[in-house]
NUMARRO-191372 format. One record per residue (C-alpha): residue in three letters; residue number from 1; y, z, x. Coordinates in steps of 0.5 Angstrom, whole numbers. Example, Ala and Ser with C-alpha at 12.3 -4.5 7.8 and 13.67 -1.06 7.14 Angstrom:
2
<residu=ALA	num=1	north=-9	up=16	east=25>
<residu=SER	num=2	north=-2	up=14	east=27>
***
This chain:
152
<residu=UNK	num=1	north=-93	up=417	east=-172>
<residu=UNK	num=2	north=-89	up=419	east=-178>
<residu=UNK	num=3	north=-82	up=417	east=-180>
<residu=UNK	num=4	north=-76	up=422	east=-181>
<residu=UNK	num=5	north=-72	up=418	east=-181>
<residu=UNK	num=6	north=-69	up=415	east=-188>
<residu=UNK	num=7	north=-72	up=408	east=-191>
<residu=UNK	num=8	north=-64	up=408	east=-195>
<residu=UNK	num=9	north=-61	up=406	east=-187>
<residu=UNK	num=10	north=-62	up=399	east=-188>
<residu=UNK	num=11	north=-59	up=399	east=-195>
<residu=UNK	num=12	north=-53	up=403	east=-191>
<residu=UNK	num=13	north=-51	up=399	east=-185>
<residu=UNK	num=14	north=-52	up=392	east=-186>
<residu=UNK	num=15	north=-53	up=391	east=-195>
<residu=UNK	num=16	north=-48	up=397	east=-197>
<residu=UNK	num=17	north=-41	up=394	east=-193>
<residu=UNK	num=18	north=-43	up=388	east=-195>
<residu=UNK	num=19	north=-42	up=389	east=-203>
<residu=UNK	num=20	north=-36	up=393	east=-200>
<residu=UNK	num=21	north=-31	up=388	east=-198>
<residu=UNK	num=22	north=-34	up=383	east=-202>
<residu=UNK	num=23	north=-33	up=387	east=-207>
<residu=UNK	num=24	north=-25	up=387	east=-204>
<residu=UNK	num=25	north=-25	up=379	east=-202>
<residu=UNK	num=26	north=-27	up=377	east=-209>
<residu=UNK	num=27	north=-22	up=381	east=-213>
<residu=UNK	num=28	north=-16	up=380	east=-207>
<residu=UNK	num=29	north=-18	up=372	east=-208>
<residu=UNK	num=30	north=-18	up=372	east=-216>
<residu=UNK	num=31	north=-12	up=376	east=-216>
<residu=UNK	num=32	north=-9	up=372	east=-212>
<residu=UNK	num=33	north=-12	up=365	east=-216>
<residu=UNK	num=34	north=-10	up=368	east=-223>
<residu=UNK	num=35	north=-2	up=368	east=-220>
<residu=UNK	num=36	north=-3	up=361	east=-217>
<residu=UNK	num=37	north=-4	up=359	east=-223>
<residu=UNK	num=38	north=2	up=362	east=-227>
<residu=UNK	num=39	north=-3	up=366	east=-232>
<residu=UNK	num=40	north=-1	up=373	east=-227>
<residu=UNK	num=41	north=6	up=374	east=-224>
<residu=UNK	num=42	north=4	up=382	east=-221>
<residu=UNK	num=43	north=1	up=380	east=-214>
<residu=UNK	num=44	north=4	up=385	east=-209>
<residu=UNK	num=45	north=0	up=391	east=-212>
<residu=UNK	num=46	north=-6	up=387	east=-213>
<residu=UNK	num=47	north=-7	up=385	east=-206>
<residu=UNK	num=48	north=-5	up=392	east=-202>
<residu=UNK	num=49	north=-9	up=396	east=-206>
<residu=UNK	num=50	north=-16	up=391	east=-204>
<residu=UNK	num=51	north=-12	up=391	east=-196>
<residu=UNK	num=52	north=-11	up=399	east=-197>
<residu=UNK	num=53	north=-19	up=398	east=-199>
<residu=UNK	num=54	north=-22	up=395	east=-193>
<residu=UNK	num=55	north=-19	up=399	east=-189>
<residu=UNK	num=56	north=-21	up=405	east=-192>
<residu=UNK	num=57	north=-29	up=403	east=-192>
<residu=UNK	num=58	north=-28	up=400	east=-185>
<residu=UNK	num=59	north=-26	up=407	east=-182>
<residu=UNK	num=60	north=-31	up=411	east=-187>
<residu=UNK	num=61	north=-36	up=406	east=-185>
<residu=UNK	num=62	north=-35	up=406	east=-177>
<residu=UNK	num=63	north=-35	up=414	east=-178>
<residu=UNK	num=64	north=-41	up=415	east=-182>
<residu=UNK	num=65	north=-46	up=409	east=-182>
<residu=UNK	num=66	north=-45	up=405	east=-176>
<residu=UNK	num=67	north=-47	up=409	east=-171>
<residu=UNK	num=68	north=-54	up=411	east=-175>
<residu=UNK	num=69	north=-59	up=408	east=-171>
<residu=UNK	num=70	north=-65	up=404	east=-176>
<residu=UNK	num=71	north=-71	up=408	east=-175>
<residu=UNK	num=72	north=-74	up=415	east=-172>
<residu=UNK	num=73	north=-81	up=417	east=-172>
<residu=UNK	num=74	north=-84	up=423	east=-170>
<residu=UNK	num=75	north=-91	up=421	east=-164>
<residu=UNK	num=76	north=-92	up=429	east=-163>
<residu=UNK	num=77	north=-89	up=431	east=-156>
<residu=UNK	num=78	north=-82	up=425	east=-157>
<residu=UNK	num=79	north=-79	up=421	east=-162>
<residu=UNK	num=80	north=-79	up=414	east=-162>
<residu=UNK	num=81	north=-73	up=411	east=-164>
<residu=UNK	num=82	north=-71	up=404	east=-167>
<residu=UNK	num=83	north=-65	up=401	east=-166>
<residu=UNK	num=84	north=-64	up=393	east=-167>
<residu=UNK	num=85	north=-67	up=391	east=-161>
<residu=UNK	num=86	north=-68	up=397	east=-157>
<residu=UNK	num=87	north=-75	up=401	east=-158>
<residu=UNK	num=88	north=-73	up=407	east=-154>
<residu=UNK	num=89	north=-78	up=414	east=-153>
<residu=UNK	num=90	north=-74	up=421	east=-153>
<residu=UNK	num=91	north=-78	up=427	east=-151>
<residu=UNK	num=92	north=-77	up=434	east=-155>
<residu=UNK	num=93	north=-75	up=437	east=-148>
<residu=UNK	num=94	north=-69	up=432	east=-147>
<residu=UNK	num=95	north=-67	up=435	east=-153>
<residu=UNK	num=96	north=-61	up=440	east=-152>
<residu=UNK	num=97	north=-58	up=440	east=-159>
<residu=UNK	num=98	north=-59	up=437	east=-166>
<residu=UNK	num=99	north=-53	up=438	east=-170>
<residu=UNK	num=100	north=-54	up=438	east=-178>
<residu=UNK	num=101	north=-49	up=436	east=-183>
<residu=UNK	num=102	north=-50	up=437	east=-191>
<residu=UNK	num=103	north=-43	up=436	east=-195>
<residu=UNK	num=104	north=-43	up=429	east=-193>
<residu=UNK	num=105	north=-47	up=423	east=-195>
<residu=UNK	num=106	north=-51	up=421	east=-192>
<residu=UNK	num=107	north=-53	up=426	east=-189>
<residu=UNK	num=108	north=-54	up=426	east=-181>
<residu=UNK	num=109	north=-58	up=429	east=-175>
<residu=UNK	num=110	north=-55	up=429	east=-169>
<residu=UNK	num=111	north=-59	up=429	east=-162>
<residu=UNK	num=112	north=-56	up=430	east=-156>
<residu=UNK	num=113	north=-60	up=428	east=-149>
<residu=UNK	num=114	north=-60	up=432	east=-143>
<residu=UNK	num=115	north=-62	up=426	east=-139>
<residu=UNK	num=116	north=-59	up=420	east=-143>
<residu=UNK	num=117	north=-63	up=414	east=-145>
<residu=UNK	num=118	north=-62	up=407	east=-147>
<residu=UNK	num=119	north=-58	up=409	east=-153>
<residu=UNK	num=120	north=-53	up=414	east=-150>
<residu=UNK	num=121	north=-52	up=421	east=-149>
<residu=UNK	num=122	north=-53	up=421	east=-157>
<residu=UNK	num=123	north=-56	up=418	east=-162>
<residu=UNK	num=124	north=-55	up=420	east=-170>
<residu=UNK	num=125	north=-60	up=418	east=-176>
<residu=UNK	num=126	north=-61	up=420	east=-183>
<residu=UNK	num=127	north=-66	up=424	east=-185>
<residu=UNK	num=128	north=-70	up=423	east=-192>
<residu=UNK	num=129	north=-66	up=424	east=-198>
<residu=UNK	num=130	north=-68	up=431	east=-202>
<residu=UNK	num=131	north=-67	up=434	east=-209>
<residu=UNK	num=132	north=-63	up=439	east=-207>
<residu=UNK	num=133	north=-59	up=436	east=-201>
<residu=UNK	num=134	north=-56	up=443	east=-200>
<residu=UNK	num=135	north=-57	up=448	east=-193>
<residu=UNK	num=136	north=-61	up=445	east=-189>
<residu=UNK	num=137	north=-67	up=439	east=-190>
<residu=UNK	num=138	north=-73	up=441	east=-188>
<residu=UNK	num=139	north=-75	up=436	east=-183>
<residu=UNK	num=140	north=-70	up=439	east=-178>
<residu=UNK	num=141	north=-72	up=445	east=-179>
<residu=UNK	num=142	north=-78	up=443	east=-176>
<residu=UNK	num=143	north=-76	up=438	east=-172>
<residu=UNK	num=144	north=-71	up=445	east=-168>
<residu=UNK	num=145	north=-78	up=449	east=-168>
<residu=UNK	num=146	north=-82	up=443	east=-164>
<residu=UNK	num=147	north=-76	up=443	east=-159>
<residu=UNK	num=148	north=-76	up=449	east=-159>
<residu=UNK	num=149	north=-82	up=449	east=-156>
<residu=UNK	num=150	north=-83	up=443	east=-152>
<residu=UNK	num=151	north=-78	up=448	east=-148>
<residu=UNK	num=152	north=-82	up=452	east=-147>
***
């Protein structure tokens, strides 16, 4: 089997946003501890930009990281795909569409399922990091031509 899936969605999903709002809860707490003691007096800016902040992450998170499932590998006539728990095998000809997006980052493939599985009608991944990250990566253009074919 081989991955076309990015090794970079663990550090994504679960490491990333972590350093996110912690980030925010360390700057908000320090603020907030500078004016208790007397030393700062301007507290209301430094606490709404860290809340503006966490917000901000929390919708941009929720739409582009937290729905990448973790793995997706290649076994020749299906996908195998991982996500936390759940192992699921997808075969090419259950595959109606994949949807490709390059102006955003991470980059992402949509597949969507003709008969669902046990993660949805659905499921999005990100596929390996390029050099040139414009037009289209060539794992999905591959990946179209094998579906193609498994129609067939």
């Amino acid at each position: 089997m081989k991955r076309i899936s990015s090794k970079w969605t663990f550090f994504y999903k679960r490491v990333f946003p972590v350093f996110w709002f912690g980030f925010i809860a360390f700057f908000a707490l320090s603020a907030m501890l500078l004016h208790r003691s007397g030393t700062w007096t301007p507290l209301f800016p430094f606490v709404i930009g860290p809340v503006v902040m966490a917000i901000f992450g929390y919708v941009l998170f929720r739409t582009l990281l937290f729905d990448l499932v973790d793995e997706v590998w290649d076994d020749n006539d299906a996908l195998v795909v991982k996500n936390s728990r759940v192992e699921e095998r997808v075969a090419l000809r259950n595959i109606i569409n994949v949807g490709f997006s390059t102006m955003t980052r991470p980059e992402r493939v949509t597949l969507t399922l003709r008969v669902p599985c046990s993660l949805g009608k659905e499921f999005t991944f990100m596929p390996p990091g390029r050099l040139l990250p414009f037009g289209r990566s060539r794992i999905v253009g591959e990946l179209i031509e094998r579906i193609d074919q498994a129609r067939d």
